[in-house]
LUMMARTI-347324 format. One record per residue (C-alpha): residue in three letters; x, y, z; residue number from 1. Coordinates in steps of 0.2 Angstrom, whole numbers. Layout:
N
site type=Ala; px=X; py=Y; pz=Z; seq=NUM
...
END
This chain:
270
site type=Unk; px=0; py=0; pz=0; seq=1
site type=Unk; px=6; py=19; pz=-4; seq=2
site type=Unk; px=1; py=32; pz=4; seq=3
site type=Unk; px=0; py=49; pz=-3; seq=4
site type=Unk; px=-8; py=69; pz=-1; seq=5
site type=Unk; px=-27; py=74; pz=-9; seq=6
site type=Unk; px=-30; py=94; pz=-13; seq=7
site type=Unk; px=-44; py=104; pz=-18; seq=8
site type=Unk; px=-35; py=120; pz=-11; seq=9
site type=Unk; px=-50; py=126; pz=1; seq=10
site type=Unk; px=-51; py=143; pz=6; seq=11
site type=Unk; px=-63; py=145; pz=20; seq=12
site type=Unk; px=-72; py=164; pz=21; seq=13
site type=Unk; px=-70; py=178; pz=27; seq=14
site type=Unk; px=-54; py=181; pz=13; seq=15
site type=Unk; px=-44; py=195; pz=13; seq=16
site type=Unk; px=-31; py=198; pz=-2; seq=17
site type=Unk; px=-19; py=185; pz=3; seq=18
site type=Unk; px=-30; py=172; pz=8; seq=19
site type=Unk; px=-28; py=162; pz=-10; seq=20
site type=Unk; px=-10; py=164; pz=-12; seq=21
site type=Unk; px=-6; py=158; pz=8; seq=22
site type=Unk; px=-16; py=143; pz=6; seq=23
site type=Unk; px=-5; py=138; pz=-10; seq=24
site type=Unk; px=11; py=141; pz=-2; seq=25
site type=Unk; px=5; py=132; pz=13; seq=26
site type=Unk; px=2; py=120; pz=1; seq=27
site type=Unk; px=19; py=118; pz=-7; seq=28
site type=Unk; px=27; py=118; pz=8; seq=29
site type=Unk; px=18; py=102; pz=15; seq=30
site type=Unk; px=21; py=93; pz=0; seq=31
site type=Unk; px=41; py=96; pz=2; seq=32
site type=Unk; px=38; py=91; pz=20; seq=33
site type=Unk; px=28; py=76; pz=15; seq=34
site type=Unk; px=40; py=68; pz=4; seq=35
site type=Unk; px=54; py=70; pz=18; seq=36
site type=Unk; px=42; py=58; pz=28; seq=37
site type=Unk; px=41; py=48; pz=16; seq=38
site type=Unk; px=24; py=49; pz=5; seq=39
site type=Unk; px=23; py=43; pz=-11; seq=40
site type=Unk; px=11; py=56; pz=-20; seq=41
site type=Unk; px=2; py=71; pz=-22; seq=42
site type=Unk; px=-14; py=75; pz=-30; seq=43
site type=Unk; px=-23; py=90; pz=-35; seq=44
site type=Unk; px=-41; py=91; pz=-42; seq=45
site type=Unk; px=-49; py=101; pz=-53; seq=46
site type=Unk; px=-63; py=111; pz=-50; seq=47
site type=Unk; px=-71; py=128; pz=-57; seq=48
site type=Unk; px=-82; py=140; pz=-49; seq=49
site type=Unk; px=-83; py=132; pz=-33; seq=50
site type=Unk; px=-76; py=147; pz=-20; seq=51
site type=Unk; px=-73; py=140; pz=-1; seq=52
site type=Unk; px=-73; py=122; pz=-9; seq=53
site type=Unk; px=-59; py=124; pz=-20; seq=54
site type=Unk; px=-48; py=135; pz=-27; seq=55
site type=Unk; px=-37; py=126; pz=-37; seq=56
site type=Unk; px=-43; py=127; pz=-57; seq=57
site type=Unk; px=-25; py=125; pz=-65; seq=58
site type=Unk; px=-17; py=109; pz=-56; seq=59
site type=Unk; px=-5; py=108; pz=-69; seq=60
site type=Unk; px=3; py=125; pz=-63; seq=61
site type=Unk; px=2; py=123; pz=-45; seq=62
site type=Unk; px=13; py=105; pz=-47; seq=63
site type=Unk; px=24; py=111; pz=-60; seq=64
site type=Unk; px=29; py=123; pz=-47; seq=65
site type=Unk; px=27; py=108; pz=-31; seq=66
site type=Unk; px=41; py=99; pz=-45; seq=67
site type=Unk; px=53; py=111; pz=-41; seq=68
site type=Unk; px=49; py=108; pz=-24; seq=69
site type=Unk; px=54; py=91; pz=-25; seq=70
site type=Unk; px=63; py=76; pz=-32; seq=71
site type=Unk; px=53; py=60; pz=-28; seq=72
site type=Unk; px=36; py=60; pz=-24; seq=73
site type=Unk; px=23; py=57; pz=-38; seq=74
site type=Unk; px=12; py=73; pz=-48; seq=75
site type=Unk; px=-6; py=68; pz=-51; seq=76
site type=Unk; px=-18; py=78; pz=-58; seq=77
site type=Unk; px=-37; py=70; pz=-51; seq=78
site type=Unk; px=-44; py=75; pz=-61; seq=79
site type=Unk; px=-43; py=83; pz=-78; seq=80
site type=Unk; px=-59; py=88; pz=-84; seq=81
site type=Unk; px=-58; py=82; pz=-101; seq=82
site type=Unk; px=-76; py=88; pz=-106; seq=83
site type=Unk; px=-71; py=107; pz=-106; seq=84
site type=Unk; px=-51; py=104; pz=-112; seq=85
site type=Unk; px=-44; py=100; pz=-129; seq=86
site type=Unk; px=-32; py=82; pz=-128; seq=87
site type=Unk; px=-21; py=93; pz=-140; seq=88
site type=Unk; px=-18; py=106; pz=-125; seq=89
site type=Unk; px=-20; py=94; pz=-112; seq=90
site type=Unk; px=-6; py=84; pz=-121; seq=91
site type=Unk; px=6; py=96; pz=-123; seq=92
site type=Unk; px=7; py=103; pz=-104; seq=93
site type=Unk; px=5; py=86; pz=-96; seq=94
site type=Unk; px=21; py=83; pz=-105; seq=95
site type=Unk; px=31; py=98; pz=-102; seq=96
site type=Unk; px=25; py=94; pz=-83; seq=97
site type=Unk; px=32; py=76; pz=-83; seq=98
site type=Unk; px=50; py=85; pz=-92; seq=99
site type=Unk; px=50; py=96; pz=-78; seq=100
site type=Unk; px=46; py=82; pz=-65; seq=101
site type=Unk; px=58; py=72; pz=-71; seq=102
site type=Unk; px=45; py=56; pz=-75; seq=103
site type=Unk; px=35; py=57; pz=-62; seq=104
site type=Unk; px=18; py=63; pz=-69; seq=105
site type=Unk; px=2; py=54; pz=-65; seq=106
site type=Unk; px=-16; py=58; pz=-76; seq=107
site type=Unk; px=-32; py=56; pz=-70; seq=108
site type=Unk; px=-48; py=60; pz=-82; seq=109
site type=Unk; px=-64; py=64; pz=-79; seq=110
site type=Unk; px=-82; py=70; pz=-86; seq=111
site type=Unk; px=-89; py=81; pz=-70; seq=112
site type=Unk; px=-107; py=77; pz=-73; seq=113
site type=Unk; px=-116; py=91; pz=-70; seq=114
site type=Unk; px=-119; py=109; pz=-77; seq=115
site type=Unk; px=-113; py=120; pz=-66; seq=116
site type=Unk; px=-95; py=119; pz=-73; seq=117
site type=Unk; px=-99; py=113; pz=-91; seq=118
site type=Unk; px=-110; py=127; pz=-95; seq=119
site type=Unk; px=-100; py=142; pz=-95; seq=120
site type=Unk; px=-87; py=132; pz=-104; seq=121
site type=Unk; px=-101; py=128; pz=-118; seq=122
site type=Unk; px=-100; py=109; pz=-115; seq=123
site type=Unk; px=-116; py=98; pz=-115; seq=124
site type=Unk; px=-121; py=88; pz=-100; seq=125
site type=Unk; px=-126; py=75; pz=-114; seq=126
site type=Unk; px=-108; py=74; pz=-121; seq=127
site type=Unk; px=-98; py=73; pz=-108; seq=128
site type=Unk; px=-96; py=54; pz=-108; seq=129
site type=Unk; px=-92; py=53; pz=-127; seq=130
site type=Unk; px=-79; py=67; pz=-126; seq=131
site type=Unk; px=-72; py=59; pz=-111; seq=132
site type=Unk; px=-69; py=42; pz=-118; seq=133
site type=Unk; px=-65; py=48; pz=-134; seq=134
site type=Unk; px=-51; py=58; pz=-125; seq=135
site type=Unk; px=-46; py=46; pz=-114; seq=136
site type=Unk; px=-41; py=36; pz=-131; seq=137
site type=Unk; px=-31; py=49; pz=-140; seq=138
site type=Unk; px=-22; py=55; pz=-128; seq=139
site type=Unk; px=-8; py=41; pz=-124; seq=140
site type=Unk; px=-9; py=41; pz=-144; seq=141
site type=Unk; px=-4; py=60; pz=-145; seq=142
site type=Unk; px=9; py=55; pz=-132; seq=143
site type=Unk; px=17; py=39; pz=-142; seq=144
site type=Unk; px=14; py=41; pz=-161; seq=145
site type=Unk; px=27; py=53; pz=-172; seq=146
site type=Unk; px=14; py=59; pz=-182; seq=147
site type=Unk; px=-3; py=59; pz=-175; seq=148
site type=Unk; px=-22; py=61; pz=-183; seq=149
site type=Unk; px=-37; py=60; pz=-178; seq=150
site type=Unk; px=-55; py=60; pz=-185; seq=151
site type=Unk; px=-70; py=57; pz=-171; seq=152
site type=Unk; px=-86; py=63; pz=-166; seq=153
site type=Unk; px=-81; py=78; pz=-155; seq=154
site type=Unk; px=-61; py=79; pz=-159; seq=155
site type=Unk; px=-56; py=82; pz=-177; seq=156
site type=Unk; px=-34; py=82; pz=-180; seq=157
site type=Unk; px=-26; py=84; pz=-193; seq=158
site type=Unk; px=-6; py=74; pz=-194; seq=159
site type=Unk; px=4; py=84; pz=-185; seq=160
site type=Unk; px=19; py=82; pz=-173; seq=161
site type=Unk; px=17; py=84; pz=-158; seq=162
site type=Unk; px=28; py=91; pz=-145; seq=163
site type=Unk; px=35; py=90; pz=-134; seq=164
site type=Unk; px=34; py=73; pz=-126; seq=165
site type=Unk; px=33; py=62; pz=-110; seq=166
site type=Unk; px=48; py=57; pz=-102; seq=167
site type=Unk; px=39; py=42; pz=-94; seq=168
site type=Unk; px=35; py=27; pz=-109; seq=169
site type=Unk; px=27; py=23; pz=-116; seq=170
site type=Unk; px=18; py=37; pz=-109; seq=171
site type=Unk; px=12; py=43; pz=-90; seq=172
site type=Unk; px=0; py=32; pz=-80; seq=173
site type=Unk; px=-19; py=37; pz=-85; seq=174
site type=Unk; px=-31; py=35; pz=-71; seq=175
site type=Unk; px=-52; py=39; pz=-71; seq=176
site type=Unk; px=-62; py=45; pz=-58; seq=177
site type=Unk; px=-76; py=31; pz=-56; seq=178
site type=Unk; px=-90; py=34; pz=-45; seq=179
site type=Unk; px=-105; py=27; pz=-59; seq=180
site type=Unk; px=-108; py=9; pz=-63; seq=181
site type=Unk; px=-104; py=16; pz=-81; seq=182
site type=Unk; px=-89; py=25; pz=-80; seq=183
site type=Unk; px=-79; py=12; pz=-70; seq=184
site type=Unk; px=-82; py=-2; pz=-82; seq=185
site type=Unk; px=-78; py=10; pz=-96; seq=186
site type=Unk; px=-62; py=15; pz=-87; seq=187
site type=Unk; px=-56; py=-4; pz=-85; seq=188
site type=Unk; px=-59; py=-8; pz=-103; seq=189
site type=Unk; px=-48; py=9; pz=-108; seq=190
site type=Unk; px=-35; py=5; pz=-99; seq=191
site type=Unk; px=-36; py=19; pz=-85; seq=192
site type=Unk; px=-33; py=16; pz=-66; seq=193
site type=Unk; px=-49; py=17; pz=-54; seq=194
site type=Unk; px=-48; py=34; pz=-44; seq=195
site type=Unk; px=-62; py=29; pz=-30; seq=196
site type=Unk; px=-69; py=43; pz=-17; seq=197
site type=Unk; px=-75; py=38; pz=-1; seq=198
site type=Unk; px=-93; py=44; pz=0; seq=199
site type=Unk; px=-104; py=30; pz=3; seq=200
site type=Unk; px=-93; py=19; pz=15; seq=201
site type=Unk; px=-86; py=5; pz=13; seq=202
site type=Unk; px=-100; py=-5; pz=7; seq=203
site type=Unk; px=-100; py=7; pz=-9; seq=204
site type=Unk; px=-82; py=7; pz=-11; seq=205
site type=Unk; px=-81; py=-10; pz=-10; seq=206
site type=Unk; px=-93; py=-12; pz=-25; seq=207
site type=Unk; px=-86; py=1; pz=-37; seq=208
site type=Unk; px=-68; py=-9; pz=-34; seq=209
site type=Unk; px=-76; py=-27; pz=-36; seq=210
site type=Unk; px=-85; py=-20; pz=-52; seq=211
site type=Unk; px=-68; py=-13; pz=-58; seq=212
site type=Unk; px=-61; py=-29; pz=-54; seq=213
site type=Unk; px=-71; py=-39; pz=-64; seq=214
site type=Unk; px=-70; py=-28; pz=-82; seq=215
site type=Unk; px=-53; py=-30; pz=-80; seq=216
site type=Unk; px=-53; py=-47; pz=-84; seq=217
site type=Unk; px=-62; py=-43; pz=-101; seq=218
site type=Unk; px=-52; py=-28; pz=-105; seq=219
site type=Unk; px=-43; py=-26; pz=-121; seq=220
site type=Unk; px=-35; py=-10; pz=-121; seq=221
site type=Unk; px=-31; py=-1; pz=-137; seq=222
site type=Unk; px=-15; py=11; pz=-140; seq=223
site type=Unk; px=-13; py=14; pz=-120; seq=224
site type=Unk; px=-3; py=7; pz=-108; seq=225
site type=Unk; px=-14; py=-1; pz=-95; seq=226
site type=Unk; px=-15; py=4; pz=-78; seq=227
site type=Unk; px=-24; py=-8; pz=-66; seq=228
site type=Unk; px=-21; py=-2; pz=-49; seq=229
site type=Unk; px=-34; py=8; pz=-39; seq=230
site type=Unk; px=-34; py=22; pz=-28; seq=231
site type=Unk; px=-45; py=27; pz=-14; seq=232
site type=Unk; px=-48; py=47; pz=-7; seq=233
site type=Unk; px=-51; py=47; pz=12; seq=234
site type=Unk; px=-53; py=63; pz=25; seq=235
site type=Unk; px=-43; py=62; pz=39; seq=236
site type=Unk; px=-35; py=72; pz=53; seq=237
site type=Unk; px=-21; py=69; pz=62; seq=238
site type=Unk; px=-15; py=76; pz=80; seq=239
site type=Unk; px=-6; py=70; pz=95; seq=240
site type=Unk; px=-20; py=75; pz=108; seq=241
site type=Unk; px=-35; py=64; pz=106; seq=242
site type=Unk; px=-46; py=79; pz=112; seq=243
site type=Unk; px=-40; py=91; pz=100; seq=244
site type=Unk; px=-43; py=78; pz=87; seq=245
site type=Unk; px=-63; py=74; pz=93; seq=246
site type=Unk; px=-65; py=94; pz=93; seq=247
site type=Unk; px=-57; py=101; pz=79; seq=248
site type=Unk; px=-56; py=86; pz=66; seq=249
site type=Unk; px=-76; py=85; pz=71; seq=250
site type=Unk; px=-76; py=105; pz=68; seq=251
site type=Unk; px=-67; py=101; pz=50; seq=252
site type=Unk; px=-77; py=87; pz=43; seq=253
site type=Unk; px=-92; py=96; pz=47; seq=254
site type=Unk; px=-86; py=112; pz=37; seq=255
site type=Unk; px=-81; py=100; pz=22; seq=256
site type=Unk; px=-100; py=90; pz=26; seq=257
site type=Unk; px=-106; py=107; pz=23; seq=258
site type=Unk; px=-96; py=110; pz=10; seq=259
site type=Unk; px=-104; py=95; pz=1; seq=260
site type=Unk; px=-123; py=101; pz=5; seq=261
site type=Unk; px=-120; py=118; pz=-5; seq=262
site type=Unk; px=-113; py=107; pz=-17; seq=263
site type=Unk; px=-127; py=98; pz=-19; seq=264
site type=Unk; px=-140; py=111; pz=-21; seq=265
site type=Unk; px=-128; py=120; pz=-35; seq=266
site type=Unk; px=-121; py=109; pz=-45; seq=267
site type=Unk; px=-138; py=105; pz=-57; seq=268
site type=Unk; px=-140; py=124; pz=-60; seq=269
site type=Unk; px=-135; py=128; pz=-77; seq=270
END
């Protein structure tokens, strides 16, 4: 088992000017802290429009400055949002990232189902599971093939080269947040790792794996890499007084429970 780091880069109210760029710094520095102790991997996620919850839009950024931070621990990116980017543009910087880290870049894709983010972006909710597969599978063929094309439904490429490319080969692990039924047989049969969240307990984690398990013994994977392994994303809190921990880590899930609730209510807005 590995163990690794999870941000969304939350920024509690009331702000003042420097309350974005303190909790990234913060940030950083714990990650450099981190891998002295020994952790194997960092992860930030992608969200937009989302102010408290997460402030952290351009993941790609904030590790390509954590890779100057450090010289071992692993740069994933949980996940890319693959609806509302181009596989051209999402190719090129996850390559000048894995240059700059040295090889150790891993890329998790994902649809985010609901409208609040597509919209402004001009993605249909209705797409969004076509684009992500059909992006899922060009990209490790951007990464590997000297000239590449494409002709699909939503992504059109003429030959081109291009550059630059991975350091990691054939190409960087790809992952796929799987949460649906759906999404984590499709990840298996693509090739992509299983990023699982922990809502639901154990009982619904232990499903979405065994599910994942089970397309994998079907897969065939074209023009990627495969990556079986699984990851699970957990909240926890860690203190050496047990009381501080009953009080404040209580006083910090709730704020992230809460956190959850007003995403609820605004994500299906358009």
């Amino acid at each position: 088992m590995k163990f690794g780091l999870f941000y969304q880069i939350q920024v509690p109210k009331p702000w003042d000017e420097h309350s974005e760029s303190k909790r990234i710094w913060e940030a950083l520095d714990q990650i450099a802290y981190a891998e002295e102790m020994g952790y194997d991997s960092v992860w930030f996620s992608e969200h937009h429009f989302r102010p408290e919850w997460s402030h952290n839009s351009a993941p790609d950024l904030t590790l390509a400055a954590v890779s100057q931070r450090t010289s071992r621990i692993r740069l994933g990116v949980g996940v890319v949002l693959a609806p509302i980017h181009h596989p051209l543009h999402t190719a090129a910087r996850m390559a000048t990232l894995d240059i700059l880290s040295n090889g150790r870049v891993d890329v998790g894709l994902g649809r985010t189902g609901y409208p609040y983010q597509l919209t402004p972006f001009g993605t249909k909710l209705e797409d969004t599971r076509g684009m992500w597969e059909e992006f899922a599978q060009v990209l490790p063929r951007i990464w590997t093939e000297e000239v590449f094309s494409h002709e699909g439904k939503y992504y059109q490429i003429p030959p081109r080269e291009v550059l630059p490319k991975p350091i990691q080969k054939p190409h960087p692990p790809l992952w796929s947040a799987c949460s649906s039924e759906e999404t984590t047989r499709t990840a298996a049969q693509l090739g992509l790792g299983a990023l699982v969240g922990s809502e639901g307990g154990p009982d619904k984690v232990g499903s979405v794996l065994d599910l994942y398990q089970q397309a994998l013994k079907t897969a065939s994977p074209s023009g990627v890499s495969p990556n079986s392994h699984n990851a699970l994303m957990t909240a926890g809190f860690c203190h050496e007084d047990p009381k501080e921990i009953e009080g404040r880590g209580t006083e910090l899930i709730g704020w992230y429970t809460d956190q959850q609730r007003k995403r609820a209510r605004l994500v299906w807005q358009g």
